[in-house]
N, C-alpha and C positions, 0 to 999 in steps of 0.2 A: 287765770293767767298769773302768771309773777311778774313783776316790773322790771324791764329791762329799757332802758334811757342815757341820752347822750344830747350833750351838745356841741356842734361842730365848733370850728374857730370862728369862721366867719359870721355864728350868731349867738360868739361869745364876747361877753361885755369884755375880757382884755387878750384874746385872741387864743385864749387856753381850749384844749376840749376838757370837759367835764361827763365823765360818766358813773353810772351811780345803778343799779341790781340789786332787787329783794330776790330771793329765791324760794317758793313755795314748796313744801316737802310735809313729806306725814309728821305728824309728831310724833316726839322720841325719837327722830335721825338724826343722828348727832352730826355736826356738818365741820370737819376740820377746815384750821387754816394751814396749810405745809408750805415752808420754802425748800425747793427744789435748787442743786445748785449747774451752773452749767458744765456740761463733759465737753472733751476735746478730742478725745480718743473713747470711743466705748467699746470694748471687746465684743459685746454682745452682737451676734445679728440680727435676734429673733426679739420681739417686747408683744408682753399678755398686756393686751387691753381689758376691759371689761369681757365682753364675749370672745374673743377675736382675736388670733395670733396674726402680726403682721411684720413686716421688715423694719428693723431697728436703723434709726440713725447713727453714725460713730458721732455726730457733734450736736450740741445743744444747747440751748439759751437756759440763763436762769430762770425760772419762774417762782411766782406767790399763786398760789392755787388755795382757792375754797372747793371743797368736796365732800359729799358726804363719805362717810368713815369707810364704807364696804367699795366703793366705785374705786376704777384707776383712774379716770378723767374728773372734772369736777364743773361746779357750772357756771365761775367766772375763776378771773385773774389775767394777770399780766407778766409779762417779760423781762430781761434786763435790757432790752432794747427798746423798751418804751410803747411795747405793744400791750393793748387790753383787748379781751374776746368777754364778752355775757353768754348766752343761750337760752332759748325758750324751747318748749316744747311746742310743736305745732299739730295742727289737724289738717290732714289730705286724703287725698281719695287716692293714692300710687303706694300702698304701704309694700312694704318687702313682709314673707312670710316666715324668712329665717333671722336667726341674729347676725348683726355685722355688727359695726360701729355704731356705737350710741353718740347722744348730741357730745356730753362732757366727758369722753374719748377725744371729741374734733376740736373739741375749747384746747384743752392739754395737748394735742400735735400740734394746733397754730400756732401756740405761744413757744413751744421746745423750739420747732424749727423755722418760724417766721420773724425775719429779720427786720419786716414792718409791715403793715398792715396788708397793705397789696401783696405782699408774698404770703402772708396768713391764709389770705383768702385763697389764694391759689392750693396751699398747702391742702385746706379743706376739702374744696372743692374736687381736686385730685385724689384723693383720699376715699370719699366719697364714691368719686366713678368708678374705682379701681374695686372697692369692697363693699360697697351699700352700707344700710345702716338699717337698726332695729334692734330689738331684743330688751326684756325689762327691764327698765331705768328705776326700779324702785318705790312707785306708785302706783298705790292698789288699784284694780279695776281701768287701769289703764292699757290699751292695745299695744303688741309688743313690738308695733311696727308702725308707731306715733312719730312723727321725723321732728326735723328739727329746724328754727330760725340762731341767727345771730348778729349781733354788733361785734363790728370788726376795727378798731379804731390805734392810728398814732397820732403823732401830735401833728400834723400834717392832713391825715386823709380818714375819711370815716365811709363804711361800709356797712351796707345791709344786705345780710345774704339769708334767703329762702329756699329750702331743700325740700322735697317729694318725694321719696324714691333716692335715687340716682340723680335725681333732676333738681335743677336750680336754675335760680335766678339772682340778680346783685347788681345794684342801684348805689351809685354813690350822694351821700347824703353832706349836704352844703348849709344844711339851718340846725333844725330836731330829727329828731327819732326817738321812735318807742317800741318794741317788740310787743306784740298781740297772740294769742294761742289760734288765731288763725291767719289766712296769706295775706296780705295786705301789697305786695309789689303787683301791680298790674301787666300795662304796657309798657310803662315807665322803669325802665332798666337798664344799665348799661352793657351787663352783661350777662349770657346764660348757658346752657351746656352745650354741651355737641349734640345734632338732632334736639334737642327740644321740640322743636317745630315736628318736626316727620314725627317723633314718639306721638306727639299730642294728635293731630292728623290720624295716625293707624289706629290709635284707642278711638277716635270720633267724638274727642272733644277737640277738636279744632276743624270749621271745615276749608276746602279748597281755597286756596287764596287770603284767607285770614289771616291779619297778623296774632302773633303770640300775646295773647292775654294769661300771662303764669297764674294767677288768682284764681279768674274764670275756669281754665283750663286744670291747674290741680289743686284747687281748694275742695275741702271736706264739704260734698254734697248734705244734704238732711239734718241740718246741726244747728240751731236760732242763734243768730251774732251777736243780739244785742246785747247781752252782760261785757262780753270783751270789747264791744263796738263804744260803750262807756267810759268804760277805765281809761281803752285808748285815747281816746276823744281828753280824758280828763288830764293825762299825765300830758298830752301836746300842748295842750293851752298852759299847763305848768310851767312848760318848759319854755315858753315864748315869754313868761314873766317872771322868770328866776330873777330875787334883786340882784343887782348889776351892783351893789360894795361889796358885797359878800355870795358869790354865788359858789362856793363849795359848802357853804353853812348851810344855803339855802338847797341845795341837791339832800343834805341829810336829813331837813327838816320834812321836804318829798317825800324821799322813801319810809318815814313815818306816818304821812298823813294818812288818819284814822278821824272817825265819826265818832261823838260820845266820850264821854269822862273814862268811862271804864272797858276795855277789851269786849265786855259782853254784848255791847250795845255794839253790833255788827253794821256794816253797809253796804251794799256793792259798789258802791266807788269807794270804798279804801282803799289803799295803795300798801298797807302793813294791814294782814291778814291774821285773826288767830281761829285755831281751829275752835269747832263746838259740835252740840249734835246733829248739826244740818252742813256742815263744812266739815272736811276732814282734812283741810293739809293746812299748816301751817307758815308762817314766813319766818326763815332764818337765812343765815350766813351771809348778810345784808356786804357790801363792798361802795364804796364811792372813792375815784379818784380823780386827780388834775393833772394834765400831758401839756407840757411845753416842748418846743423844742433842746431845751439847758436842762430840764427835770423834770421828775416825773414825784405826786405825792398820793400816799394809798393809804384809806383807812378803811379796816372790817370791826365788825360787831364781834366777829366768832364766836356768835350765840342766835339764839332765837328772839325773836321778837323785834324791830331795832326801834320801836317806836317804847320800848322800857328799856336797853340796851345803851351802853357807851362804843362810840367811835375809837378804837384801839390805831393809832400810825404804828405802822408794817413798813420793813423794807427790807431787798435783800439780805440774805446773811443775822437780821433779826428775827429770828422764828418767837413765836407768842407762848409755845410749850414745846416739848422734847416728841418728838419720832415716837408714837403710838400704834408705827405697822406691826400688824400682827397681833393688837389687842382684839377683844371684842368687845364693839361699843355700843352693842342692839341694846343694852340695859345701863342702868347706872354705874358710871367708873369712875373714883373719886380721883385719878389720874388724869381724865379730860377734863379741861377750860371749860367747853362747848357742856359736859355734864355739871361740874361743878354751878356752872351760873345758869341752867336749869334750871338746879333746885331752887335759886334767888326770882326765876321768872316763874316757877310752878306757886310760889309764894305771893306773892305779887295777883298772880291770876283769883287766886283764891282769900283775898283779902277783901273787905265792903269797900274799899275806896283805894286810889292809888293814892303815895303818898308825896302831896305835891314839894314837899322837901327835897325830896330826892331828884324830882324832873328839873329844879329850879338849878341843884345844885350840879346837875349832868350837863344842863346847855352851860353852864357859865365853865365851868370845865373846857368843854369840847370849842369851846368860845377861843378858848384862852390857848390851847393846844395849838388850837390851827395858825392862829392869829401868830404865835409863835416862833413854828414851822415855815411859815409861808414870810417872816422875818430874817428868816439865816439860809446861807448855801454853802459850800464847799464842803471841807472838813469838820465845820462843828455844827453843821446839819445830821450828820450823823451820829453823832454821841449826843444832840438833842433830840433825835427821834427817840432813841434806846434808853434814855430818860423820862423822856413823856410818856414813853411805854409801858414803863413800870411803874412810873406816876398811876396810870388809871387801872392798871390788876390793883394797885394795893388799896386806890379808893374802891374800886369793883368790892373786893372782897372784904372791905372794912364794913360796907352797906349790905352785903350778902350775908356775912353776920348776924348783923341787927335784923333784918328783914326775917331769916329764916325762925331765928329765934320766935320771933310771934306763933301764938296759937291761931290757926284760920278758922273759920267758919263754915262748915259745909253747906249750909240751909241759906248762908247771904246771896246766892246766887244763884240759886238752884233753878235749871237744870246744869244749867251752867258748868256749876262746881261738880257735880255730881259726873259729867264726862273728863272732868277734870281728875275727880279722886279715881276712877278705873285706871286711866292713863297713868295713874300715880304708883298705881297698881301693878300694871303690865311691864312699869318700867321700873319696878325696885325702886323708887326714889321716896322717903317715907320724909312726911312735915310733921311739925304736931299740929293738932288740932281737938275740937271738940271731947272724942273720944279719949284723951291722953291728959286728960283733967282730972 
């Protein structure tokens, strides 16, 4: 699973929601951050989703979208209205056999046309019934009719919505939430589709007179819970002890926690994944942000890793690099953010020790950013975003420098390293090392 988390107002230390996405993905996907701006008028009526032609909006919200480079939807971002959508992928037993809509298709319609969180959902939801959903989302060996969970959240109301098929369910959430790669809504729901009940009934996972268990009823038969029943289990107790001075520091320190000094030393409760030769996907395009009703504050990695990664503030109308449609970014592009600091974490992986300089000098940074941010509003909140902005690209790449520079070691990690230098391989992206002595 990849971590997707929230917490409502009511079980926030000063009535903010806080939500916060790692995104798991193969290594080597390069995962943008794009600001979208809002239409008023769109001439179009027809919009290419990922698989799927369907009827265009003329009007549209701004959005900040993370997505990998190839997708038209992506797997988190937010609104200028103050809305945020995450996405997991989930496991059911209802898959559709054709493509529709994939999950981060549905993230990118909630956010264009939901004006807050309750019309998000709706927007989905409808969405949903009208075309179903499926078709590859970009990871390997995975079924092409894998559906989809999400957090649906403003600063106001937070949603948890579970999809099957055409079928769903959605629970409004008053404390925590975490998204799980399986169903976790039960009975416990406020709302669900049309027929649910009768669908479930005619298939003969519901019988006569039974109320609607969405779980029981479309959760993935033959599949052991316990790895995600962990995580889950890990990031709710997290989320019930976020420090209350600082909980936007403390959501980014979450979506890093990791076991062990060095990436290699794996665990299944870590909550920041890297890949190796027993895991194949990776976490990037990490996102955490804070909703009030007066504002809204967003910061992404727009890289891989976020537990070696810095916290970049984003906001509308600030994009972090220039409009990359239409490149191809399957291999190394010295034109992408997302490849360029790569090459800084493919260095990093492949070094005997992290360099505790640099983690020391990240948090006191990202310390200092927020601490900053979360000091100003109006008008010179934004010419202080766009300053802090470019604050950490120029430290990013002052340490990308130095770090790349080093010769690695292939033998310090092995096997380690050695799924590392194929990857190094497959993706164009050349370090020095050993051999370049």
């Amino acid at each position: 699973m990849s971590s997707t988390m929230i917490i409502a107002p009511d079980a926030s230390p000063d009535g903010s929601v806080y939500f916060a996405k790692n995104s798991n993905r193969p290594p080597g996907e390069c995962q943008l951050v794009v600001t979208l701006p809002p239409v008023e008028r769109d001439a179009e009526s027809v919009l290419h989703c990922t698989h799927l032609t369907i009827v265009q909006e003329r009007r549209r919200y701004g959005v900040l979208l993370s997505k990998p480079w190839w997708a038209w939807g992506g797997e988190m971002g937010a609104n200028d209205q103050g809305v945020v959508i995450g996405c997991e992928p989930l496991n059911t037993r209802d898959h559709e056999s054709v493509p529709g809509l994939i999950g981060m298709d549905l993230v990118r319609l909630g956010l264009e046309r939901g004006r807050n969180a309750r019309e998000a959902l709706e927007v989905i939801t409808s969405l949903l019934q009208i075309h179903g959903q499926g078709g590859f989302a970009g990871v390997p060996h995975v079924p092409m009719g894998r559906d989809s969970g999400f957090l649906i959240a403003d600063a106001k109301e937070v949603w948890q919505l579970e999809t099957a098929g055409r079928h769903w369910a959605a629970r409004r959430i008053t404390t925590v939430a975490a998204l799980s790669s399986d169903i976790t809504i039960g009975d416990q729901f406020d709302r669900y589709s049309y027929a649910c009940p009768e669908y479930a009934r005619h298939q003969g996972w519901l019988g006569a007179g039974e109320e609607l268990d969405f779980r029981r009823c479309f959760g993935s038969r033959g599949r052991p819970l316990s790895n995600d029943s962990r995580q889950l289990s890990v990031l709710l107790t997290a989320l019930h002890e976020v420090d209350k001075r600082a909980p936007l520091l403390e959501m980014m320190r979450l979506v890093r926690r990791r076991a062990g000094n060095h990436p290699r030393q794996r665990s299944r409760r870590d909550v920041a994944r890297h890949s190796g030769r027993r895991y194949q996907l990776q976490t990037t395009g990490t996102m955490v942000a804070r909703l009030t009703s007066s504002r809204q504050d967003f910061f992404f990695t727009a890289a891989a890793a976020p537990d070696l990664a810095v916290f970049k503030p984003i906001h509308f109308g600030q994009p972090l690099e220039s409009d990359l449609d239409g490149e191809d970014l399957s291999h190394y592009y010295d034109g992408s953010l997302w490849w360029r600091q790569e090459m800084f974490h493919r260095a990093l992986l492949l070094a005997g020790r992290i360099d505790d300089k640099y983690l020391q000098e990240r948090d006191e940074l990202e310390k200092e950013i927020v601490l900053d941010i979360l000091g100003h509003k109006g008008s010179a909140l934004t010419d202080l975003r766009w300053k802090l902005q470019q604050r950490t690209l120029i430290w990013e790449r002052e340490w990308r420098e130095q770090i790349t520079a080093r010769r690695t070691g292939w033998l310090t990690l092995r096997p380690f390293s050695l799924f590392w230098k194929r990857q190094n391989r497959r993706d164009g992206l050349k370090l020095p090392g050993p051999a370049d002595a």
